[in-house]
N, C-alpha and C positions, 0 to 999 in steps of 0.2 A: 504494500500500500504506500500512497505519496506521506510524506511524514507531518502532512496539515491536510485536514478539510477542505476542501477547491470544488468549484463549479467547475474547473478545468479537464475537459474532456480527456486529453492524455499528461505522459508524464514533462514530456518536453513544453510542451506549451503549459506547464504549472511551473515548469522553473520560472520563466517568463513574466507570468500572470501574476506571480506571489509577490514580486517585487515592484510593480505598475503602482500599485501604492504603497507606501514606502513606512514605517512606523512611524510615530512621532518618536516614542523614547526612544534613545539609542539600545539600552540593553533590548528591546525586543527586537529590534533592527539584525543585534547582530547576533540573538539566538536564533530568528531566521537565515541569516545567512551562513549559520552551522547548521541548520538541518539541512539546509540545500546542499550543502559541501557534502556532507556525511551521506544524502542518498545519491549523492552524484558517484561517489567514488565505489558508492555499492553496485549502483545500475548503467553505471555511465561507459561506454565501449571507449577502452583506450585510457580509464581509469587509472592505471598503474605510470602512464606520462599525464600528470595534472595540467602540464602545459602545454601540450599537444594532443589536441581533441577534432581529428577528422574523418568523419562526419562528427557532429556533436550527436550524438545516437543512445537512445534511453531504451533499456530495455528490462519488462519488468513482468510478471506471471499474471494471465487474467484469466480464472477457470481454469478450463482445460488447455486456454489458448496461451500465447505469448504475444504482448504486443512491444512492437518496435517502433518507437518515436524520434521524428528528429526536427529542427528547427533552422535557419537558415544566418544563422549568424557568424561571423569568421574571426577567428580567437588575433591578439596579436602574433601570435608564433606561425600561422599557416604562411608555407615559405611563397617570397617573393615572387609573382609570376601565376598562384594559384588562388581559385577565386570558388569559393563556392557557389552551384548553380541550382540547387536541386530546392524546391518551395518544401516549405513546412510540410509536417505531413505524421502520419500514422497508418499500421495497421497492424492486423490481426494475424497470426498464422497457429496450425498446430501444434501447439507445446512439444510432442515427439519428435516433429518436424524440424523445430528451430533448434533446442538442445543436438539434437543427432548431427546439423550442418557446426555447431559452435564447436563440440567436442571434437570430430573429425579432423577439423581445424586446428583445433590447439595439439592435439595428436602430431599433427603434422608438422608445426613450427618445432614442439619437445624433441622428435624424430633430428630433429637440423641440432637445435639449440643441446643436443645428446653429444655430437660429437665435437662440441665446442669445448677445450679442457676446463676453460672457467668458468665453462655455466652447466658443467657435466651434473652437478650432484645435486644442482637445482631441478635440474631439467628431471633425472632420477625421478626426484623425490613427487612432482608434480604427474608425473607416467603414472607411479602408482595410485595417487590420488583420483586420475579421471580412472584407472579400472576399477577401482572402489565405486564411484559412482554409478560405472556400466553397470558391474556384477551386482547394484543394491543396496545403496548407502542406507541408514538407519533411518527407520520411515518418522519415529516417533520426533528423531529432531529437526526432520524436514516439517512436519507439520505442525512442529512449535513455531517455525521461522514463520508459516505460513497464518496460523493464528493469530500472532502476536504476543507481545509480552505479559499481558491482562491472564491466559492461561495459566504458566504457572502460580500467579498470584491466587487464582480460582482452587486451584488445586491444594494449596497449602490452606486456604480457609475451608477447603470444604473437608479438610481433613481434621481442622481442629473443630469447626460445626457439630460435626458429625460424633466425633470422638474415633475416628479411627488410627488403630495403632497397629495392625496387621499391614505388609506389605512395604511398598515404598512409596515418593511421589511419583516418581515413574509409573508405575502400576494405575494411580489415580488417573496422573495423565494420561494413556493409555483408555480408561473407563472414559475419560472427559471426552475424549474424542472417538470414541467408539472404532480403535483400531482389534484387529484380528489377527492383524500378522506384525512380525517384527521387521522383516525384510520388505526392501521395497524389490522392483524391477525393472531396470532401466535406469535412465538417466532422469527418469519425472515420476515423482510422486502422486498416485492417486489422490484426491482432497476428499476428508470423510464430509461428510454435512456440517458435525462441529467447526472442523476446520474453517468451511465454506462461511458461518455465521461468522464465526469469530473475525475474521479479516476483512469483515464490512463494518465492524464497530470503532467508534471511537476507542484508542490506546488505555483513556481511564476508565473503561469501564469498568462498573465496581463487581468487586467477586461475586457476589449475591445475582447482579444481572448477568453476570455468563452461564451459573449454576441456572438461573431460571431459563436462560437461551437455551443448551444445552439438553433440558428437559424436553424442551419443544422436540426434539430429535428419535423420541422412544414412543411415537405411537403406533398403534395395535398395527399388524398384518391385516391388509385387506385386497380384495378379488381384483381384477380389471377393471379401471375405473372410468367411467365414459369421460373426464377428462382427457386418458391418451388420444384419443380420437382429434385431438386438437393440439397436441403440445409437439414440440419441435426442439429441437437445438438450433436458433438460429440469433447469432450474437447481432447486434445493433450494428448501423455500419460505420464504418472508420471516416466516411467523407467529410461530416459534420455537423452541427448542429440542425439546420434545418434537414438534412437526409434521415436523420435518426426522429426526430419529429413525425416527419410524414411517414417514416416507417411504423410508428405506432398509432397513428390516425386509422392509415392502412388495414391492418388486425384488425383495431376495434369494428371496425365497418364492417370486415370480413366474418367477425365471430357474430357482429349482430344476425348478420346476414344466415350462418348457418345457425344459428341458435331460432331462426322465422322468427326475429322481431321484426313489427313492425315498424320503417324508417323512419315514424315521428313518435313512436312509444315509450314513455318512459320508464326506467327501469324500478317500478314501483305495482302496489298490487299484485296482479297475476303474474308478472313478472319482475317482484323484487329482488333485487340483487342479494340479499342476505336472504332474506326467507326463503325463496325458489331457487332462481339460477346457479348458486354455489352449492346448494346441495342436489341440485341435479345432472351437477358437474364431477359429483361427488368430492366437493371440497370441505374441510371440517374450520368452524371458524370458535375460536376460542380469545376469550380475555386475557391479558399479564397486566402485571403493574411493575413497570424497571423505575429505578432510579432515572435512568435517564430519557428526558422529555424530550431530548432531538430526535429520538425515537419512536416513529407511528406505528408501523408495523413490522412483521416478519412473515417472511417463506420458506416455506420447507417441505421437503419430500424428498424424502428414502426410496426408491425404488421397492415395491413391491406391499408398498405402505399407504395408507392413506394420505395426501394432499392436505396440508393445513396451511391455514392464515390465522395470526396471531393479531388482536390489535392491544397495543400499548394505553393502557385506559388514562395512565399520566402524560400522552404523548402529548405536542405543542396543538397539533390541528386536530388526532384523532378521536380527542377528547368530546367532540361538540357530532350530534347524530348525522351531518351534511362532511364533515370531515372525516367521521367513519367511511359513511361509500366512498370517499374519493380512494382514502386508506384500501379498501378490502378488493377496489377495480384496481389501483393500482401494484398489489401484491396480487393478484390474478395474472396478472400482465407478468408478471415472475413463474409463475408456477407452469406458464403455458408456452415460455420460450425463453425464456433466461437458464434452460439445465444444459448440464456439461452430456459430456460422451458417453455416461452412463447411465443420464436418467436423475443426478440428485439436482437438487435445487437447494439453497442456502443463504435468504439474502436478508439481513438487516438494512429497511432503508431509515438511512438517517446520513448528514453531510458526510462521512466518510465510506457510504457505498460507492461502488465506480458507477462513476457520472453517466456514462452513455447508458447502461442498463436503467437509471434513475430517471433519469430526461424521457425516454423511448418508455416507460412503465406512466409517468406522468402524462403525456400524451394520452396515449393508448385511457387510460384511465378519464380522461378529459370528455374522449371521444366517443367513450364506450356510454356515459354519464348522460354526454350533451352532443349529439350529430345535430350536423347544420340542418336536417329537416325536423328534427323534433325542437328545435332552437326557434329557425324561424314562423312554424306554424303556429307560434304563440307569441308570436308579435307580428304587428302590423310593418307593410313592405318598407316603407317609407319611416326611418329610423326618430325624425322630425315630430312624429305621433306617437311617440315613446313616451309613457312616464315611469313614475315609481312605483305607483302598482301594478302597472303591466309587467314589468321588470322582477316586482318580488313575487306575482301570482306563478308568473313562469319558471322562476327559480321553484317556487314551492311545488310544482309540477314535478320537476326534474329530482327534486332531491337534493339543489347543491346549495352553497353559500354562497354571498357576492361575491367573494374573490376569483371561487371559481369562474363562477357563472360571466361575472365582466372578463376576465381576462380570454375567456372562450369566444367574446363577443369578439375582441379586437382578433384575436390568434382569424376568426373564420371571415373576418375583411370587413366585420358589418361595424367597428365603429375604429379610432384610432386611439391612441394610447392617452393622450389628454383629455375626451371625450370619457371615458374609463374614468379616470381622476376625476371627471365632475360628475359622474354617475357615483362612484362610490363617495361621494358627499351627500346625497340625495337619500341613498337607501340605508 
């Protein structure tokens, strides 16, 4: 994960973005600009010459995927005569994919750098290290890294909690994330669902909300769920903001569409969203209470398991009943295309989920709530004959809050962004 909260789609364009406003105090100035140093040197290609970085190229684990990020900037040191040409950019490729091209790679320079006498016992030493990784590096520490540091904090409280004095914290660990095997395979680690939650949460989250995260992980076995009939492994796309947008517009229409709603129906009575269509998706929706309120909901699914949506009852938005549906469409929007290669789903949204799955669930959730024909069939053509209880009868049709509801107005072309601002004065 990037080492701060970011609206920033990838990692390169968050180095970027973090520093566009600048602290006021110095000290937080320049503990930003040691977190950035510190993930540069982790994920940054060329890392090991701080001073020569070309391409400037970020590269960092998303799901199953690996995304590669880069930015168009040209450091003092790129030698005289070279010029970098290539635009910002990002994208996606198969985790086995990109490790198998990295490793190979480095294989091949150790192979050179082996029969060099002064880098012989480096080079050694680094040989056996990538067949370690080949042959199965230790799964349990790949999916601490992957977690983050908040697990084993989890795991020591949940052991003095509890009272347990059998075993080790290894062992806890181990239950926390619901591992089975010790060995991994390959050069990439499977991610269990714990995993998967735990690396979309903020870094403090407190022991108590991972123990209750975590929970969300052990529901019952259940049959074939008419949910698969709809869900996909298809990540959001690397283009950008507006692509990933209309990619979640998209869906929502398309799911209306095979669910025979009608194009101005809203998702209320015969077909209310909590009451009917999640459970005839076969999705299970259950309450938590986290400490933490940047938190609306969660997703999850185990393979071979029931589909749940968690909502946060102390969350910011999902506390009020118009912010639960945006919550329970926008974790739908998870459970039906946000899984990896196996089928798990695992997502905490709150600021430190990854952006595109967040933005593209948003959407999708907008859309699914408020399509332009259930929108405009309850308001008159001409926007001029608009008031405020036209405005709030419609909202109350739909199910949503103003915020939603205005910002859906602008997003669908019928009003503009300060026109918004004097409607949400009104209502």
């Amino acid at each position: 994960r990037l080492p701060r909260d970011t609206p920033s789609l990838h990692a390169a364009s968050w180095r970027m973005e973090s520093i566009s406003r600048l602290p006021d105090a110095t000290d937080e100035l320049d503990a930003l600009l040691a977190d950035r140093e510190r993930w540069w040197r982790r994920h940054g290609l060329g890392s090991a010459l701080p001073d020569y970085r070309i391409p400037d190229l970020h590269v960092r684990r998303s799901g199953t995927d690996v995304e590669l990020s880069w930015d168009d900037r040209e450091w003092r040191t790129v030698p005289r005569g070279i010029r970098l040409v290539e635009s910002p950019g990002a994208v996606l490729l198969p985790a086995d994919h990109a490790a198998r091209v990295v490793l190979d790679w480095s294989k091949s320079v150790l192979e050179e750098l082996a029969m060099a006498p002064e880098a012989n016992s480096v080079a050694v030493e680094l040989q056996q290290r990538m067949t370690a990784i080949e042959t199965g590096a230790d799964v349990l520490t790949r999916l601490q890294w992957a977690a983050g540091p908040q697990l084993l904090r989890a795991a020591e409280h949940l052991r003095r909690l509890i009272g347990i004095t059998t075993g080790t914290v290894e062992d806890t660990l181990r239950s926390l994330l619901g591992l089975t095997e010790t060995r991994g395979r390959g050069p990439i680690a499977s991610l269990t669902v714990p995993a998967m939650l735990l690396r979309s949460t903020a870094p403090s989250l407190s022991a108590a909300d991972v123990d209750k995260l975590v929970s969300l992980t052990s529901s019952p076995a259940a049959d074939p769920l008419p949910l698969a009939d709809w869900q996909s492994h298809e990540p959001p796309p690397a283009a950008g903001r507006m692509a990933i947008t209309e990619d979640g517009y998209e869906r929502a229409l398309d799911l209306r569409e095979a669910l025979a709603l009608a194009p101005t129906a809203p998702l209320s009575r015969d077909d209310d969203l909590e009451r009917v269509l999640l459970p005839r998706l076969g999705v299970e929706v259950v309450d938590i209470q986290l400490d933490d309120a940047n938190v609306d909901g969660v997703a999850v699914l185990n393979p071979g398991h029931r589909p749940l949506i968690a909502v946060n009852l102390s969350g910011r938005f999902s506390r009020s009943p118009w912010g639960r549906r945006m919550t329970l469409a926008h974790e739908l929007c998870h459970l039906l295309y946000d899984l990896d290669e196996s089928g798990r789903v695992g997502v905490v949204s709150n600021p430190w989920a990854p952006q595109r799955m967040e933005r593209r669930a948003n959407a999708f959730a907008a859309m699914l709530l408020m399509p332009r024909a259930a929108v405009t069939a309850r308001l008159p053509d001409d926007p001029r004959r608009w008031t405020a209880g036209l405005l709030r009868d419609a909202m109350q049709e739909l199910g949503v809050g103003k915020s939603s509801f205005t910002w859906q107005l602008v997003n669908l072309g019928l009003i503009s962004v300060s026109e918004r601002d004097a409607w949400l004065d009104e209502l």
